[in-house]
C-alpha positions in Angstrom: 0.0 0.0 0.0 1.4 3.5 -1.2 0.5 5.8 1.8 1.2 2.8 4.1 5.2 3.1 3.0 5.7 6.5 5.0 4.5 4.5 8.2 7.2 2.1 7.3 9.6 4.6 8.4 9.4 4.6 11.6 7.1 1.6 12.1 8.1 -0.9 10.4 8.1 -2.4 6.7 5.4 -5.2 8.6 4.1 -2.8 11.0 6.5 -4.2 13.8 8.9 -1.0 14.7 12.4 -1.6 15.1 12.6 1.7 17.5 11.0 0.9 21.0 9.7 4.5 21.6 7.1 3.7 18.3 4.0 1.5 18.7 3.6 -1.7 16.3 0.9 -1.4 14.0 0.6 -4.8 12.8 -3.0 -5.8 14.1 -4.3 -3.0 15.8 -7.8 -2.7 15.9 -9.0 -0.9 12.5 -11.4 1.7 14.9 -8.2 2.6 17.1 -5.5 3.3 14.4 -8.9 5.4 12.8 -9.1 7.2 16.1 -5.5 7.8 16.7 -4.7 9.5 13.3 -7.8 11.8 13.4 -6.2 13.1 17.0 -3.5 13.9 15.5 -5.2 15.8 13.1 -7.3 17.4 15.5 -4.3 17.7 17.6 -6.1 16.4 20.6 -2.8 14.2 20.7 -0.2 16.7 21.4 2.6 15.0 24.0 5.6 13.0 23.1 6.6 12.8 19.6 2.8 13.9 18.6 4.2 16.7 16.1 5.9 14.4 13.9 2.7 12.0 13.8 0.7 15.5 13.2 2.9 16.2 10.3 2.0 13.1 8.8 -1.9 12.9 9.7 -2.2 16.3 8.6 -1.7 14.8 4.9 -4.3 12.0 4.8 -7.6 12.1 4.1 -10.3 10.3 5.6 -10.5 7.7 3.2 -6.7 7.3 2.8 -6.9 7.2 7.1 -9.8 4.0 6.6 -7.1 2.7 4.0 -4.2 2.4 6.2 -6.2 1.5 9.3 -7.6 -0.9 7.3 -4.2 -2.4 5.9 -2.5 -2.5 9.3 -5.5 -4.4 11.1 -5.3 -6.8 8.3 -1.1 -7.3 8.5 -0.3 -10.6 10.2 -3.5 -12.3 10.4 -4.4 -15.2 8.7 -7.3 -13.5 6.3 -4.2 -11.0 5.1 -2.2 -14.2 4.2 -4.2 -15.8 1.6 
């Protein structure tokens, strides 16, 4: 997934991050990751590395934020495997 590959940065090419101070994506709940980005639009998220994360957020609209949630619930189960 396109958008998904600036995620990959910091969170990992599989959604697993490499750098301990950023979450794993990799089968989140799709509602969460929905939830999360839109906060950091909305800037309701603002602690913590939240600018960077705003940055980002602050590019997507809402379908491409239903994409990616959407991608990352799905990495790593069984249904994304087939």
């Amino acid at each position: 997934m396109e958008k998904a590959k600036t995620c990959a940065t910091c969170h990992g090419d599989e959604g697993i991050s490499s750098i301990e101070s950023y979450p794993n994506l990799q089968g989140q709940k799709m509602g969460y990751l929905m939830t999360a980005l839109r906060s950091y639009q909305t800037r309701e998220r603002s602690s913590g590395l939240a600018v960077l994360m705003q940055q980002q957020a602050d590019a997507l609209s809402d379908q491409d934020i239903a994409d990616i949630a959407y991608y990352y619930s799905k990495l790593g189960s069984d249904a994304n495997k087939q």
